[in-house]
C-alpha positions as CSV (number, residue, x, y, z in Angstrom):
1,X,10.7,-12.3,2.0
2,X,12.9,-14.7,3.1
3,X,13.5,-14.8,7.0
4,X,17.4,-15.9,6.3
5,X,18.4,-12.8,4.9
6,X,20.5,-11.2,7.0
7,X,19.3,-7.5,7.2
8,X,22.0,-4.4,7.6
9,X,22.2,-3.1,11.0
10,X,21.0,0.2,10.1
11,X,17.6,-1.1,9.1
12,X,16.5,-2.1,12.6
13,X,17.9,1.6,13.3
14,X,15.8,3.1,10.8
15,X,13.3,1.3,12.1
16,X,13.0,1.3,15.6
17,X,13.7,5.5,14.9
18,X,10.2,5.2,13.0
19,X,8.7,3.5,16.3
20,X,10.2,5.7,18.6
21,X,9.0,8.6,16.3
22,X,5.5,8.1,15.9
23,X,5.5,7.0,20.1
24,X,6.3,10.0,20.7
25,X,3.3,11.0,18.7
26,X,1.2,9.1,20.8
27,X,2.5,10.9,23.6
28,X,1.8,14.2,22.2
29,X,-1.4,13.2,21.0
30,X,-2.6,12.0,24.4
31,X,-1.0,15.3,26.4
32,X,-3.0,18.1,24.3
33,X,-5.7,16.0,24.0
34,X,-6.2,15.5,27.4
35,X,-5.1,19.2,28.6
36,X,-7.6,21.6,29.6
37,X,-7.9,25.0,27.9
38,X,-6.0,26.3,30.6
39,X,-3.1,23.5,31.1
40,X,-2.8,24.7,27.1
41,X,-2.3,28.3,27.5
42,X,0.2,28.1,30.0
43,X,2.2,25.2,28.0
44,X,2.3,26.5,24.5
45,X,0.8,30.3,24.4
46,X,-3.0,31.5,23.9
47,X,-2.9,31.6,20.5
48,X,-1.1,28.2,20.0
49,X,-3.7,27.4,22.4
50,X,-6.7,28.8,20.5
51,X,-5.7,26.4,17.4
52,X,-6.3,23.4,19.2
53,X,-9.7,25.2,20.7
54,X,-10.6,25.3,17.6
55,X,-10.1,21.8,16.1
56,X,-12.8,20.1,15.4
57,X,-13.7,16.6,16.5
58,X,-13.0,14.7,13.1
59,X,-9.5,16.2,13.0
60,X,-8.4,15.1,16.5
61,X,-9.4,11.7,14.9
62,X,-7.4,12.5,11.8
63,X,-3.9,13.1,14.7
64,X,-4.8,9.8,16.3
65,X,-5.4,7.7,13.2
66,X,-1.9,9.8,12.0
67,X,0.4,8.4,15.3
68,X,-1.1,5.2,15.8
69,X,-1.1,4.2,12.1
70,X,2.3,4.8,12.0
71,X,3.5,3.3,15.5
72,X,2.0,-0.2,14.3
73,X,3.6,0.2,11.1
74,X,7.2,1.0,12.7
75,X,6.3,-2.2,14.6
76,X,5.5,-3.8,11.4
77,X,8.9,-2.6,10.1
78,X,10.5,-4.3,12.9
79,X,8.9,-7.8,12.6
80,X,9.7,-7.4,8.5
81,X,5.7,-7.2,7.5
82,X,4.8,-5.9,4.1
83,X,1.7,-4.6,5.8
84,X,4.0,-1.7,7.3
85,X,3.6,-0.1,3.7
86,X,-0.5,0.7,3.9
87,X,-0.3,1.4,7.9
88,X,2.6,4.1,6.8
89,X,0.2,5.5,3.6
90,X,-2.5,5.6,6.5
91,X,-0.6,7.8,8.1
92,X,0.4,9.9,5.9
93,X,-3.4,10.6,4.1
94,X,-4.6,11.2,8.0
95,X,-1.3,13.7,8.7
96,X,-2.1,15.7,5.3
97,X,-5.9,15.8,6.1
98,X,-4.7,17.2,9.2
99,X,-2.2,20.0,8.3
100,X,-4.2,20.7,5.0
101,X,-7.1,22.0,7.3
102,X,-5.3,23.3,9.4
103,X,-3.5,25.6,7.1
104,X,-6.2,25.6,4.3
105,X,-9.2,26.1,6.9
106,X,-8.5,27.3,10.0
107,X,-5.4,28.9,8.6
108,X,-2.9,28.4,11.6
109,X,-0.3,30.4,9.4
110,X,-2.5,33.6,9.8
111,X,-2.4,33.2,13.6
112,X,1.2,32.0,14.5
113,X,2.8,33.1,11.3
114,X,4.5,31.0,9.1
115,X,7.6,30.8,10.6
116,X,6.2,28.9,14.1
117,X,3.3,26.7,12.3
118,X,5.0,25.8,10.0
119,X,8.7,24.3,10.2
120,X,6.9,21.1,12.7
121,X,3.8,20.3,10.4
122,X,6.5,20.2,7.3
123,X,8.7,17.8,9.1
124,X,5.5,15.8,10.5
125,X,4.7,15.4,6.8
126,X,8.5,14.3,5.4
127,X,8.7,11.7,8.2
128,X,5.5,10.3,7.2
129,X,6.2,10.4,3.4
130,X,9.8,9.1,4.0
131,X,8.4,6.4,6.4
132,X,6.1,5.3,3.4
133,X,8.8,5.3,0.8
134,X,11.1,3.2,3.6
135,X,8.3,0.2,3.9
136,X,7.7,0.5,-0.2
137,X,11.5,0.3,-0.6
138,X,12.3,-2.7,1.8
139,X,9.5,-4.4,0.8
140,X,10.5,-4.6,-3.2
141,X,14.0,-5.4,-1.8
142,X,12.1,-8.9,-0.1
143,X,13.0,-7.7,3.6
144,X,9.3,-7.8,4.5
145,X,6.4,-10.1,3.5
């Protein structure tokens, strides 16, 4: 990388929309975390509810690992580090171990119905996959090092 390149104005955009998003994933992560069982039923429904009852330990780890992998490597993306790149594959492994029990194990889609567990888990995934393919791409252009 060289630090004189002068980077486009959209990738600090891009960027700082990659921070923001995964913050907001902190946030989230935090809020049902911390709920009780009842705080949950009256914010999101019992049987929304009853899918986070039923989470296991190791998975709330996986959501954590998920949003604060990828709010250090939006920061990383901002101060043009390579290491944004392994922090956003992090990320992305922790958000499909996630989902992929979810759906494959505790089979959300069977409780909600596809239509309302699915459409947020699918974008959760994209961002993560498109935040990985951002940091590979701007790193092979020499923006980060």
């Amino acid at each position: 990388m060289n630090d004189s390149i002068k980077l486009p104005v959209w990738f600090r955009i891009v960027s700082t929309a990659f921070l923001i998003w995964n913050a907001i994933g902190i946030f989230f992560f935090y809020t049902q975390i911390s709920m009780s069982p009842a705080e949950l039923v009256s914010s999101m429904g019992k049987a929304s509810a009853d899918t986070f009852a039923a989470m296991p330990q190791w998975q709330w780890w996986a959501y954590g690992i998920a949003v604060w992998s990828g709010t250090f490597a939006g920061i990383a993306l901002l101060l043009r580090r390579a290491w944004a790149q392994p922090l956003f594959l992090v990320s992305l492994i922790a958000v499909v171990i996630q989902y992929g029990y979810s759906f494959g194990v505790l089979k959300i889609q069977n409780i909600l119905g596809w239509s309302a567990a699915a459409p947020l888990p699918v974008f959760i995934v994209v961002m993560a996959a498109l935040g990985l393919w951002f940091a590979r791409w701007t790193t092979q252009k020499g923006w980060l090092s």
